[in-house]
TIPA-740632 format. One record per atom (N, C-alpha, C, CB): residue in one letter; y, x, z. Coordinates in steps of 0.2 Angstrom, whole numbers, plus 5000, padded with zeros to 4 digits. Glycine has a CB too. Example, Ala and Ser with C-alpha at 12.3 -4.5 7.8 and 13.67 -1.06 7.14 Angstrom:
BEGIN
a497250665039
a497850625039
a498450665039
a497850575045
s498950645035
s499550685036
s500050645039
s499750705029
//
This chain:
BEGIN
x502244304825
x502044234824
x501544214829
x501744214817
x500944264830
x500544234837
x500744234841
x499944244839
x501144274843
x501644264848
x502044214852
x502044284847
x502544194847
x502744124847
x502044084847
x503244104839
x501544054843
x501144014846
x501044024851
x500544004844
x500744054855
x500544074861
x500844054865
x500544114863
x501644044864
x502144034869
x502143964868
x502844064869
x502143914863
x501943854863
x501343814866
x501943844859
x500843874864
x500243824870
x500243814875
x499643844871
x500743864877
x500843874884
x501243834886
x501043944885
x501543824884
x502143774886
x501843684887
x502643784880
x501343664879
x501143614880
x500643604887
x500743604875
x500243674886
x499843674893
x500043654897
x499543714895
x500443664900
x501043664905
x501343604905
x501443704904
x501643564901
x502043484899
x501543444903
x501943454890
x500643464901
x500143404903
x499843404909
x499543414899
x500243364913
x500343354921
x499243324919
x501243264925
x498943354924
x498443314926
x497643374924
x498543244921
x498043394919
x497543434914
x497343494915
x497743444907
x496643504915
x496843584917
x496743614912
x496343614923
x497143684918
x497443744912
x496943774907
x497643804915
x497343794901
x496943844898
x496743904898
x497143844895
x496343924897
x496344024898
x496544044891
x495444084899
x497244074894
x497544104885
x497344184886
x498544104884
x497244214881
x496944284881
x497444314875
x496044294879
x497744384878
x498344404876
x497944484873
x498944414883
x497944454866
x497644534862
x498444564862
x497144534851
x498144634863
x498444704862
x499044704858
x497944764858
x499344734856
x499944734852
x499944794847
x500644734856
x500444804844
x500044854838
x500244934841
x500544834829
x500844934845
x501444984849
x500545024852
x502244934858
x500444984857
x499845004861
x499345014856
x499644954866
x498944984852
x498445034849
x498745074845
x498045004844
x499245114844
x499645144840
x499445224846
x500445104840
x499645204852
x499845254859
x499245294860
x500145214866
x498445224861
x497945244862
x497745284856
x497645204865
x497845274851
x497245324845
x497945384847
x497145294832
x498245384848
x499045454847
x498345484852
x500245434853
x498245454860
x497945494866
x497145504864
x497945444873
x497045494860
x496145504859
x496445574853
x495545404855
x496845574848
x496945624845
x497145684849
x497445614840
x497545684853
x497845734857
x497245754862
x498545714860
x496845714867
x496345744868
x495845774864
x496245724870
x495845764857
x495245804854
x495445854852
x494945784850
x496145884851
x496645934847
x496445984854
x497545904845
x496545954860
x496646004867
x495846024867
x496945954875
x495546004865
x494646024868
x494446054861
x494045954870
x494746044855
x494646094850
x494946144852
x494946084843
x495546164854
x495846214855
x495746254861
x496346204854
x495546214865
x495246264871
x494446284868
x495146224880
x494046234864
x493446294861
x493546344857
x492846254857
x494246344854
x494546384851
x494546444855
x495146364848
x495046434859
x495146514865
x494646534866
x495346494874
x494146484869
x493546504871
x493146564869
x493146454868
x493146534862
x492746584855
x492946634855
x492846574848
x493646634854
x494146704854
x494146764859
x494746684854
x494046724865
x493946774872
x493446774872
x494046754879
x492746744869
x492146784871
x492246844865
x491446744871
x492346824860
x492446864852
x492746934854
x493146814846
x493246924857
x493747014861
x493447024866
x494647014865
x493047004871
x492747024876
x492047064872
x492546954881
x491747044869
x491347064864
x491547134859
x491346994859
x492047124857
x492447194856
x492547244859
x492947194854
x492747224865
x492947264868
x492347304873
x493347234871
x491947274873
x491247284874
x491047334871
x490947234874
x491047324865
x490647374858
x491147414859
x490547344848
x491747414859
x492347494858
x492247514865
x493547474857
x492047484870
x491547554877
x491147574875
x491147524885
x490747564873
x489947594871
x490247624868
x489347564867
x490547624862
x490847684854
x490747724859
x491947674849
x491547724862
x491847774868
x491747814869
x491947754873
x490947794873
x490447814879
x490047874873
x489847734883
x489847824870
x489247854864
x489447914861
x489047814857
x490447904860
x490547944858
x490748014860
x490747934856
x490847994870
x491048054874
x490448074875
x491348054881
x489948044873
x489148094875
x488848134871
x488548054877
x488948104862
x488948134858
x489548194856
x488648094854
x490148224859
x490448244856
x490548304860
x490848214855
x490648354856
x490748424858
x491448454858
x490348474852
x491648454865
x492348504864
x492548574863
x492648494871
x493048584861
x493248634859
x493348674863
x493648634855
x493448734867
x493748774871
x494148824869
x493348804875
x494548844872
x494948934870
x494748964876
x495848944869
x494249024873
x494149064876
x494449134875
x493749054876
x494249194881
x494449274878
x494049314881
x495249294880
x493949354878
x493449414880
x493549454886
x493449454876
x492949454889
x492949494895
x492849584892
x492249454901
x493449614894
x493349674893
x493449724899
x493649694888
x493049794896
x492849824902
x493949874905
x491949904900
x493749884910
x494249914914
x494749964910
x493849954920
x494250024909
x494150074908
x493850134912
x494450094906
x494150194912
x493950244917
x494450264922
x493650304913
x495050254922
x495650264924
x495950194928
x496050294919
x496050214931
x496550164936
x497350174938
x496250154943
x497750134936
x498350154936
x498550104944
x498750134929
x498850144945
x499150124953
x499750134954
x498750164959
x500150094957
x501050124957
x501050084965
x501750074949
x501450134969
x501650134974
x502150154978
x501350154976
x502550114982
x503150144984
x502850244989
x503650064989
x503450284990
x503450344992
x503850364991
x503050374991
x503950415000
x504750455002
x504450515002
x505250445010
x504950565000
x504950614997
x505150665003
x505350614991
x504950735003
x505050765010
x505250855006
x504250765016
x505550885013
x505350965009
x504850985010
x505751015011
x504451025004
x504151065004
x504051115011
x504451085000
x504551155013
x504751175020
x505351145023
x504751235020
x504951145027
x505851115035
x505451155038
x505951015040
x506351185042
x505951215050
x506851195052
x505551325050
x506751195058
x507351195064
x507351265068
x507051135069
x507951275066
x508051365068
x508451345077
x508851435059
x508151385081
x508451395088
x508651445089
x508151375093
x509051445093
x509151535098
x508651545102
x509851545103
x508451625100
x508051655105
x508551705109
x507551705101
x508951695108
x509251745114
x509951715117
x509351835110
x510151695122
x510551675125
x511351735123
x510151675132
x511851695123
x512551715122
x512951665118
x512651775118
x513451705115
x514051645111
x513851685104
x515051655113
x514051615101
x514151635091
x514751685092
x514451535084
x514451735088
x515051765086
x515351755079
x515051825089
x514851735076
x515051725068
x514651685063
x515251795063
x514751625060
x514451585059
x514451575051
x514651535062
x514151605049
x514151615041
x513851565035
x513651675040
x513851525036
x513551465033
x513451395036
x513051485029
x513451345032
x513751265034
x513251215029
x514651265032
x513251165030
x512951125028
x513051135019
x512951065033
x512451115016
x512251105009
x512251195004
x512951055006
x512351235009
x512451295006
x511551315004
x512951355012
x511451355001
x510851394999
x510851464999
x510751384993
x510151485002
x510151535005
x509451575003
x510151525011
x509451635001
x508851675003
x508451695010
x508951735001
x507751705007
x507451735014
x507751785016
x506651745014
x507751805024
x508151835025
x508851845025
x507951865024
x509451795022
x510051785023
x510351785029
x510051745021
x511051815033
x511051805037
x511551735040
x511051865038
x511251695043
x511551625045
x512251625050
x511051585051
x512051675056
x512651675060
x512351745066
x512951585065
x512751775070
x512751835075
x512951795082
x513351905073
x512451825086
x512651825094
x512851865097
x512251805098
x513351865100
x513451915106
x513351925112
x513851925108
x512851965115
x512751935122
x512752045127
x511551875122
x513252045129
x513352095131
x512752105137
x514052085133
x512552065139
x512152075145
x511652095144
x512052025149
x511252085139
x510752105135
x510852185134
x510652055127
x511352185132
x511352275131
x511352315137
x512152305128
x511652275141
x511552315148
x510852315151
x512052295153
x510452255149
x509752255154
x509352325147
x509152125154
x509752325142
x509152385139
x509352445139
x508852375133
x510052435143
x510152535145
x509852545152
x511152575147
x509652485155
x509452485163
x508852505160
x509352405169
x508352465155
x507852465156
x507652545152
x507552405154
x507952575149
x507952635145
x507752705150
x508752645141
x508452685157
x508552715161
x508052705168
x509152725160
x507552665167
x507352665172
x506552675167
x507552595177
x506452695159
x505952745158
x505852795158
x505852745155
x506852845159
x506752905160
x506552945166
x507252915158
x506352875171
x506452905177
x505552895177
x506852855182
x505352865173
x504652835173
x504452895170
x504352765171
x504552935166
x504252985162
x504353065166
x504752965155
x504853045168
x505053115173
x504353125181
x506053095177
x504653055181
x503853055185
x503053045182
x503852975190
x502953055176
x502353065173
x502353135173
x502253025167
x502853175173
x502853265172
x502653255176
x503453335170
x503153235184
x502753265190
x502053265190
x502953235196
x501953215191
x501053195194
x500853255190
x500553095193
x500953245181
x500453295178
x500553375180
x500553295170
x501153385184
x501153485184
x500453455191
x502353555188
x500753415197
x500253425202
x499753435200
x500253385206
x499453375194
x498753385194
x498553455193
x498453345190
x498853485188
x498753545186
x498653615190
x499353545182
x499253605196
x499053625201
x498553625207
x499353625202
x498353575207
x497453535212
x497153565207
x497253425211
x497053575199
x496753595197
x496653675196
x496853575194
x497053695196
x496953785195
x496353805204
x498253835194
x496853775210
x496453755218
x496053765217
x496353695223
x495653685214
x495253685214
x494553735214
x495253665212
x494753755205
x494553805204
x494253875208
x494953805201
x494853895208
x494953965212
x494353945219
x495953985216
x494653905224
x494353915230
x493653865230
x494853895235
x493253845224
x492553845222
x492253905222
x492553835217
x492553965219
x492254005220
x491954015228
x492554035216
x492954015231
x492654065237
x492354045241
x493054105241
x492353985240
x491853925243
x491053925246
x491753885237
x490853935239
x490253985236
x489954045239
x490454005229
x490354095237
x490554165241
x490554155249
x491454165239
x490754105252
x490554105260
x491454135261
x489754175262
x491954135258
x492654165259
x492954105264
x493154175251
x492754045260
x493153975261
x492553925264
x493553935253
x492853895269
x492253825271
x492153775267
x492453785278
x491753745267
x491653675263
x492053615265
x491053635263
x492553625270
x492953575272
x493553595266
x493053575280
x493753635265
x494153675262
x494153635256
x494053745262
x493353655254
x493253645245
x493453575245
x492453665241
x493153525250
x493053455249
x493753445248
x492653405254
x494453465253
x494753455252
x495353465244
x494853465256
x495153495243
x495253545235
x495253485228
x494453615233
x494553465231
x494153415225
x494553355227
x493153405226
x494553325232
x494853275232
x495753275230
x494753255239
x496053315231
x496653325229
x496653325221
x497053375232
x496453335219
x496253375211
x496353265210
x494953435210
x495853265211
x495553185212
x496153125210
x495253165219
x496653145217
x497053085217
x497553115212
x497353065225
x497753165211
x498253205206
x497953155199
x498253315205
x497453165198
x497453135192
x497553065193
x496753155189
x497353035196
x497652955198
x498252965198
x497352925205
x498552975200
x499452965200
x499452985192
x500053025206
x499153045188
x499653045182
x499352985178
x499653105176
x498852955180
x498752885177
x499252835177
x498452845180
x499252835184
x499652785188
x500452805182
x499752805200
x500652855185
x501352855180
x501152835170
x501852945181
x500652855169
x500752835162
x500652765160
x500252865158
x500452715165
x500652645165
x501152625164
x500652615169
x501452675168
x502252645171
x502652665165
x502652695177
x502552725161
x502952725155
x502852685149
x502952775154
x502152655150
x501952615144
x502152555145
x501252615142
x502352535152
x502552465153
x503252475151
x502352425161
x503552505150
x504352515154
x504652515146
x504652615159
x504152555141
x504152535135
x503952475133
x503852575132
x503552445132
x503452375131
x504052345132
x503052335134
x504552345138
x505052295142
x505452325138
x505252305152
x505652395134
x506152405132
x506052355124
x506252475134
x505452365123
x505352335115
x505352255115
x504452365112
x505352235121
x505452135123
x506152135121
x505252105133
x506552195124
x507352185127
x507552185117
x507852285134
x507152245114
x507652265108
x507452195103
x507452345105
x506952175104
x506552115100
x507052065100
x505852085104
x507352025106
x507951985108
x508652005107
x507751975114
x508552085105
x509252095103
x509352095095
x509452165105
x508652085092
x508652055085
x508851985084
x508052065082
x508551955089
x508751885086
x509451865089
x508151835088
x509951925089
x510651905088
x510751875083
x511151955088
x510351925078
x510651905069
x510151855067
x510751975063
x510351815067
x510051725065
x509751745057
x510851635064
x509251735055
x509151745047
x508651695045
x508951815045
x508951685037
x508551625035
x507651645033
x508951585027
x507251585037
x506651615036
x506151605029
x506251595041
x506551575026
x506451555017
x506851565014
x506251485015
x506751565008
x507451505002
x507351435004
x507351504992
x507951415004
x508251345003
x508851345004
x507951295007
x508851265006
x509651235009
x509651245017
x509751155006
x510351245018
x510351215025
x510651125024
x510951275029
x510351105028
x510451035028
x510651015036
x509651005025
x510751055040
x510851025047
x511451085050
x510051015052
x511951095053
x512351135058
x512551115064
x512851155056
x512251135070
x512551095077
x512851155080
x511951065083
x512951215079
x513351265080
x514151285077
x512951305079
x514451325079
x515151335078
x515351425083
x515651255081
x515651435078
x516051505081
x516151505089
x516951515077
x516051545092
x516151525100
x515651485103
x516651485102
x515251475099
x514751395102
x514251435109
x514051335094
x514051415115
x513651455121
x513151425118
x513751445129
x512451475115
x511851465114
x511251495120
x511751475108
x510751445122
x510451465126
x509851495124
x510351425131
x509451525125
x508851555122
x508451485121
x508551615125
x507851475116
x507451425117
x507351355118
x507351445119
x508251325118
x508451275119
x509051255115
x508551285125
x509351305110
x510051285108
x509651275099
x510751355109
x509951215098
x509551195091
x510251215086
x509151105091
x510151265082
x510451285078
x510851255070
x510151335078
x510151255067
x510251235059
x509751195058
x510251295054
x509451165055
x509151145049
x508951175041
x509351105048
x508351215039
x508551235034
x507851195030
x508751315033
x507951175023
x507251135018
x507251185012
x507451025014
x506651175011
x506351205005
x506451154999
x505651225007
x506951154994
x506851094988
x506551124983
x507551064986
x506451194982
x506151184973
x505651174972
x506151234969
x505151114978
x504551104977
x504751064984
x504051154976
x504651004980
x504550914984
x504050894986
x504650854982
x503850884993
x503250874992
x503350784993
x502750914998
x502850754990
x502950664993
x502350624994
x503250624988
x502650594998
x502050575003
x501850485001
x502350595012
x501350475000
x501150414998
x500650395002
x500950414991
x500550325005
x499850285008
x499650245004
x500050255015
x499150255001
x498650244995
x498150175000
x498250344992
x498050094998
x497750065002
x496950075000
x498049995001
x496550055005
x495850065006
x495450064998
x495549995011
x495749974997
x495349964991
x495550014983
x495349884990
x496050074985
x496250104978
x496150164983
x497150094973
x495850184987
x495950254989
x495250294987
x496250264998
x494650274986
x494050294983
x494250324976
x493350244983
x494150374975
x494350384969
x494850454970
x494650314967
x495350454974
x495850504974
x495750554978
x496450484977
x496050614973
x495550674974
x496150714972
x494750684971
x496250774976
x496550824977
x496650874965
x496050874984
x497250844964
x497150854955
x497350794950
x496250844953
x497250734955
x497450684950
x498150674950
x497250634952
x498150674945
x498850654940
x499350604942
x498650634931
x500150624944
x500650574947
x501250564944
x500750584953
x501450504942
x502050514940
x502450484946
x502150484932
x503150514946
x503650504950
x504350474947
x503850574952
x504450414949
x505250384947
x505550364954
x505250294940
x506150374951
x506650344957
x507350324953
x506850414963
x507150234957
x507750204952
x508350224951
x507950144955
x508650274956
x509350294955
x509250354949
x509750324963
x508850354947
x508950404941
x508350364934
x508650494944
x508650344931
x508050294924
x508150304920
x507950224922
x507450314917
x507350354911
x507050414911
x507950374909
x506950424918
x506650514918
x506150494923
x507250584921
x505650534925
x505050534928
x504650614927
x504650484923
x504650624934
x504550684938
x503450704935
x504850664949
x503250724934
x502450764934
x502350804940
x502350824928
x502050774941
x501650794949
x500750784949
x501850744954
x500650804955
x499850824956
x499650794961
x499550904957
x499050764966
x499050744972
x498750834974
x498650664974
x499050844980
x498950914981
x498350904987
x499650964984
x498550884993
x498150864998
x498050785000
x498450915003
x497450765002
x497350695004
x497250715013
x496550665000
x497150655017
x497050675024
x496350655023
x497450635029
x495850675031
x495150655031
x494850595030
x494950685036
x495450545032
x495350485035
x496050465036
x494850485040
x495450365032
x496350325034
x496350305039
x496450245031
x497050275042
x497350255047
x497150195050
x497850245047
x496850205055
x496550135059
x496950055058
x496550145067
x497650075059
x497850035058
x498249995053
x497950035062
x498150025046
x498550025041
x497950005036
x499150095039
x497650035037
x496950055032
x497150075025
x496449985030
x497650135027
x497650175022
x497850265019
x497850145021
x497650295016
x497650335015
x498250405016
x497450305010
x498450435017
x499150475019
x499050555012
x499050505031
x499150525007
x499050565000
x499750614999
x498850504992
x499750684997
x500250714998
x500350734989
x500050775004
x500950734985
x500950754978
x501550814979
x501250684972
x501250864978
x501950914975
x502350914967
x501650974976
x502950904970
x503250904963
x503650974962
x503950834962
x503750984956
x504251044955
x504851014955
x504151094950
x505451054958
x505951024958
x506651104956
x506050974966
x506451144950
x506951184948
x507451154950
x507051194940
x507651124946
x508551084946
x508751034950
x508851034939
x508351014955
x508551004961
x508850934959
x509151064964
x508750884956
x508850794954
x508350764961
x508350774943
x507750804963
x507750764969
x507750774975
x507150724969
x507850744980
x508250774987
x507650754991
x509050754990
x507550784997
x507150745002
x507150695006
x506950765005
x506850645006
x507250585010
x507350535008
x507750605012
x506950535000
x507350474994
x506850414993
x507550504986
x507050364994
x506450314990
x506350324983
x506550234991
x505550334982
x505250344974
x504950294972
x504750394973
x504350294967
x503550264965
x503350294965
x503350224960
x502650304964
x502250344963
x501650304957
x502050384971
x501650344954
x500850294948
x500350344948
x500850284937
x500050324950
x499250364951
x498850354946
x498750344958
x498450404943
x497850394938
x497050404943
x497950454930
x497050374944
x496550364949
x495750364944
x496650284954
x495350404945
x494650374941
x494150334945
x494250444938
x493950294942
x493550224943
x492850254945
x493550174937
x492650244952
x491950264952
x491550194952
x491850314958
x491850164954
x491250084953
x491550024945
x491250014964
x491150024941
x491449994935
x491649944938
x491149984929
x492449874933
x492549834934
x492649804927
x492949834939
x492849724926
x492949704921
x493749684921
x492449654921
x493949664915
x494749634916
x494649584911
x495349684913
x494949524915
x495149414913
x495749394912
x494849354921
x495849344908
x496349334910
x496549284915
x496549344907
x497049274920
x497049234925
x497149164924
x497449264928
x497249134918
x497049074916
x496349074916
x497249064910
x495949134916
x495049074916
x494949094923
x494149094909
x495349084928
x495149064936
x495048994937
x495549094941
x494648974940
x494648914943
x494248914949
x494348874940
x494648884955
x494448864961
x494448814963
x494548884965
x493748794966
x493548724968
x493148704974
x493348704963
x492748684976
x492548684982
x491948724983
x492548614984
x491848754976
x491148804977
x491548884975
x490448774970
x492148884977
x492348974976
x492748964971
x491749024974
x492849024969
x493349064965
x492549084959
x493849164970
x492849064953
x492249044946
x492549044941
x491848984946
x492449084937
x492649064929
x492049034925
x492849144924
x492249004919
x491648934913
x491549004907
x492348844907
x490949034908
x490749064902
x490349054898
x490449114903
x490549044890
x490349004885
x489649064884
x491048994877
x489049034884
x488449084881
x487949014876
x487749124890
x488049034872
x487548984865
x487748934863
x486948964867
x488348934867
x488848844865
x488748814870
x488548794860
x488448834878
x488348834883
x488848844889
x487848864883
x489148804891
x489748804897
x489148844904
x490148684900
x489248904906
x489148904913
x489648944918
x488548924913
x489248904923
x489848934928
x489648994934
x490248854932
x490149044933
x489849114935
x490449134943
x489849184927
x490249134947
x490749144953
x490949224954
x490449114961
x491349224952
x491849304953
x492149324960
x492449304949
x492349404960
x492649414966
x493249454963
x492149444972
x493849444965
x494349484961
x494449554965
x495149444961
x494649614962
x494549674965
x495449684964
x493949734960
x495849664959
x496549694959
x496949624953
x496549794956
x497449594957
x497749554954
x498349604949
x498149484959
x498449584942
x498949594937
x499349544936
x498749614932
x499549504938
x500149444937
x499649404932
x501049474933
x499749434925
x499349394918
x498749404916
x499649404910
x498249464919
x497649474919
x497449494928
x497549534912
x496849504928
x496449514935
x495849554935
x496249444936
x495749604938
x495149644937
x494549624942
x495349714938
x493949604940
x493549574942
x492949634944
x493449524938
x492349614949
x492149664950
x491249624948
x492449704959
x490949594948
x490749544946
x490549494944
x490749534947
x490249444944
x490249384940
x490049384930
x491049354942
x490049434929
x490349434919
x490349514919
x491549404916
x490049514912
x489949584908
x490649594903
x489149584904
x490549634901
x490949654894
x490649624890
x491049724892
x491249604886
x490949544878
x490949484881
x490149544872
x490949454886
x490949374887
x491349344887
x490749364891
x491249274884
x491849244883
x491849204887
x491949204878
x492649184892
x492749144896
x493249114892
x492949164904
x493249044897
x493648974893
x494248984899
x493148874893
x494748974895
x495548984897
x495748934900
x496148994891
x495848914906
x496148824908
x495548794908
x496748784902
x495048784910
x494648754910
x494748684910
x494348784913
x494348614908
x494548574909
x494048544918
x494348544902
x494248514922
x494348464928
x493448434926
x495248384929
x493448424921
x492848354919
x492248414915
x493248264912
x492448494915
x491848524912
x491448544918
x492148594908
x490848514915
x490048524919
x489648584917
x489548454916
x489348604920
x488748644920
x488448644915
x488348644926
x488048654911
x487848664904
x488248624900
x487248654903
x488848584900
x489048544895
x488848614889
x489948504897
x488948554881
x489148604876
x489648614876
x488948584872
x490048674871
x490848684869
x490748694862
x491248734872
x491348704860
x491248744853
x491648804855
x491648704846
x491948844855
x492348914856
x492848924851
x491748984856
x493348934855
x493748924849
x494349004852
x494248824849
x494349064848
x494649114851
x495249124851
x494449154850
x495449144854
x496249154856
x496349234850
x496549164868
x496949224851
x497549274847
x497249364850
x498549254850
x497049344858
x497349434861
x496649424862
x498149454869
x496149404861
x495449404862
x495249424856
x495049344864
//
């Protein structure tokens, strides 16, 4: 309805030529105050609700604040638990396993002393023999003959020692006699001097020939010496383990290499024992012997002899074990082990290799003392895969923490919590 009026005044206004206009003033309609209260609601709904967020995010910020501290308060008041295990001592023995080849007892390499041919070759490789067995015969015909030359050229040397001795004998009796008449005034003194002197050189020649027959003997006892070592004979028991000869074979004296014979019923084996396990080993200690091609069984042995000194360039030890070998299961030449019982002359401890830790201050294990974390720097003397023998750092009875934690500090507190094999 004001509407319409409106549009009528307006119109009259308008009809009246001359008149001036009206000011018509157009209030609001109901649509529009409707729109603006909607806009005044909705902005107060949006500024309630962002004091709302507001609140809320300071409210969790706030929380979250107090749950750091808790956190904090509570990582500083709280005591962790550790697993630890006991440091214990070594003992008094040291077991040691090492590889080692096995040798004979005796070896020797048998040659010809006397030049000729095999005339009979009496044994072959793997056979066994006594000392003094005979191996094989030479023949050397020539030999026989240089010791009927040299036989007969002592008969000649001897026959010539009768001589010189009747001469002397005869200078002698001269002598004698024409001293007297010497004396007597019968014979001149040229006479006698001559007498004496002959006497003189007679005795010199039977000298001279008793050389000759002692030398002639010697030559013959060189000839007969080399006619023994026709017959080859073994200079131990053992095996023969080598033949380079055969029936007919030309051997030269002192150059033809014959046999090979070893001594097995006693092995000896040879081990290089390193620096840091060789203090300790001493002619007595106790060895066991295995060799994988035979398991299950294990040889007793002794270390017999050590050397004076290690090897410059190995830095180690050259330790000898004799085994007994009755039944002959080990051969020389074989790869073994060897386990040494070595006795400890400087004490050590044993860890297990979970409580190592290295970091930029060394090699250090966490030893729990009073409920006290400290940290003690070790030096390893011998790794065992799951435990470690230490030479320092920790006594016997102390507890070390297993795995240590990355964020454990120098006196932190723990609690100790012991493992199974501790």
């Amino acid at each position: 309805m004001s509407d319409v009026r409106a549009r009528s005044n307006d119109d009259e206004a308008n009809d009246r030529p001359g008149k001036e206009s009206l000011r018509v003033v157009e209030l609001p309609s109901k649509a529009t105050r409707s729109g603006r209260r909607y806009s005044a609601l909705l902005g107060g709904g949006v500024l309630v609700v962002l004091i709302g967020a507001l609140g809320v995010g300071g409210w969790r910020h706030y929380e979250a604040a107090r749950d750091v501290a808790a956190v904090a308060e509570q990582i500083r008041t709280n005591v962790p638990e550790v697993r630890v295990a006991m440091v214990k001592p070594s003992g008094n023995l040291m077991k040691v396993s090492l590889p080692a080849t096995t040798t004979a007892f005796e070896a020797a390499n048998i040659f010809a002393r006397t030049s000729g041919y095999v005339e009979k070759r009496y044994v072959d490789i793997g056979d066994r023999v006594k000392k003094g067995d005979l191996l094989a015969e030479i023949t050397a015909p020539e030999l026989d003959q240089q010791i009927a030359q040299a036989q007969a050229t002592l008969a000649q040397d001897q026959a010539a020692l009768q001589q010189a001795q009747a001469s002397r004998e005869l200078a002698d009796v001269t002598n004698s006699r024409d001293s007297n008449l010497v004396k007597q005034g019968w014979l001149t003194a040229q006479q006698g001097d001559n007498d004496r002197l002959t006497l003189r050189a007679q005795q010199g020649a039977v000298g001279v020939a008793q050389s000759n027959v002692a030398a002639q003997e010697a030559q013959i006892r060189v000839l007969q010496q080399e006619k023994s070592y026709q017959r080859v004979v073994a200079p131990f028991d053992g095996v023969v383990t080598q033949r380079n000869v055969d029936n007919g074979s030309l051997v030269q004296s002192g150059s033809t290499f014959m046999f090979t014979m070893m001594h097995s019923d006693v092995i000896r084996t040879q081990v290089f024992i390193p620096q840091d396990e060789a203090f300790g080993v001493a002619p007595g200690v106790d060895a066991d012997i295995r060799v994988p091609e035979i398991p299950g069984r294990s040889f007793a042995g002794k270390v017999t002899r050590i050397a004076s000194a290690l090897q410059p360039g190995s830095r180690t030890l050259l330790t000898e074990i004799d085994v007994p070998n009755p039944d002959g299961l080990l051969s020389p030449g074989i790869y073994c082990t060897v386990e040494l019982s070595i006795p400890l002359r400087t004490p050590s401890m044993t860890i297990p290799s979970d409580a190592l830790a290295f970091d930029q201050n060394g090699l250090h294990v966490v030893v729990v003392r009073n409920g006290t974390a400290h940290f003690q720097q070790v030096s390893i003397s011998r790794d065992f895969g799951t435990t470690v023998e230490v030479r320092d750092g920790v006594q016997p009875g102390d507890q070390v923490v297993l795995n240590p934690a990355v964020n454990l500090a120098e006196g932190s507190k723990v609690t100790a919590r012991k493992t199974e094999t501790s």
